[in-house]
N, C-alpha and C positions, 0 to 999 in steps of 0.2 A: 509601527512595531510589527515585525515580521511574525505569524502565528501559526503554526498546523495542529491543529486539534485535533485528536483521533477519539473513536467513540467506535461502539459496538462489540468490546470483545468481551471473552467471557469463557463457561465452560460450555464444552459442548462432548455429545457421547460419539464415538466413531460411527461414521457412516451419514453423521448430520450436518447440517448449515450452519452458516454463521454470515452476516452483513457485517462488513468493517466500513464506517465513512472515516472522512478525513477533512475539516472545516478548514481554508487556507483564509487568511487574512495578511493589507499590510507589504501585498506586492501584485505585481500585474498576471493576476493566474494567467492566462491565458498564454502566455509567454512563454510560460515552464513546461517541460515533460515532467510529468507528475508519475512517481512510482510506489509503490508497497514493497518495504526489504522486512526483512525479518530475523530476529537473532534467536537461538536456542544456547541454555547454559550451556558453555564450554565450548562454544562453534562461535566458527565467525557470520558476520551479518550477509547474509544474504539478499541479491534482488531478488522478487519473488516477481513483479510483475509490473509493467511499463505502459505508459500512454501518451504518447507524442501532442505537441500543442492541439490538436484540430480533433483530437479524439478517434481520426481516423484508422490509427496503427494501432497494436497494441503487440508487444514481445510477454512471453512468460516462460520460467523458471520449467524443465524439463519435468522437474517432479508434481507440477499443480497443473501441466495443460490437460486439458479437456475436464477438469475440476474448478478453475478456480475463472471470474472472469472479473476484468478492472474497466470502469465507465469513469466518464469526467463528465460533468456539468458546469460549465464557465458563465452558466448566469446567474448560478449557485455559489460558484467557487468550492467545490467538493469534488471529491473524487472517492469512489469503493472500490470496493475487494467484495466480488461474491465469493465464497466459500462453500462447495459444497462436496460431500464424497470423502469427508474429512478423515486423518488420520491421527493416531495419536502421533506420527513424526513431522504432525503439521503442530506441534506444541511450540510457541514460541511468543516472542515479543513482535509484536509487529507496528514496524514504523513508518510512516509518511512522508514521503522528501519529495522537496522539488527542485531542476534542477536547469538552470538553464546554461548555456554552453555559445559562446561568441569568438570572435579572432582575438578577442583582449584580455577575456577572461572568463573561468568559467565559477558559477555560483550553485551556493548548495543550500538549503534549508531543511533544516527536519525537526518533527515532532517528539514527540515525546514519551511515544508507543503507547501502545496497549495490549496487554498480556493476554493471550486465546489461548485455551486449555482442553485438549482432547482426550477425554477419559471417561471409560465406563465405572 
């Protein structure tokens, strides 16, 4: 059974941190580009930020680069979100996908988010 479990969110006051993990169970991590999207009431879901199989690359959302930074651990099978420099327009649900992509077909998983909360 395919699983992403997200942990770490919460409220946090503008200008502070927050750790997001994301427990993957139930398929070959390693295989997958793992990413953190993010939805806010009334917007569509956003990627916020990418990390290719090897942990070597990593893309991010215009609005979190040099804020925000995403690791993989494949002997974990986790993947975060550092958070930091937060804003209240960083207020959202944030979710955990994995995604991998072939000539045959491409496959998606994702979690079940976790709600982060930026307010003084």
């Amino acid at each position: 059974q395919v699983q992403l479990v997200e942990s770490g969110g919460g409220l946090v006051q503008p200008g502070g941190c927050l750790r997001l993990s994301c427990t993957a169970s139930g398929f070959t991590f390693w295989l997958y580009d793992m990413s953190w999207y993010r939805q806010a009431p009334g917007k569509e879901r956003e990627l916020v930020a990418r990390i290719g199989t090897s942990g070597g690359s990593a893309n991010y959302a215009d609005s979190v680069k040099g804020r925000f930074t995403i690791s993989r651990d494949s002997g974990k099978n986790t993947v975060d979100l550092q958070m930091g420099s937060m804003k209240p327009e960083d207020t959202a649900v944030y979710l955990c996908n994995a995604e991998r992509t072939t000539r045959a077909n491409s496959v998606n998983y994702w979690g079940q988010g976790t709600q982060v909360t930026v307010s003084s």
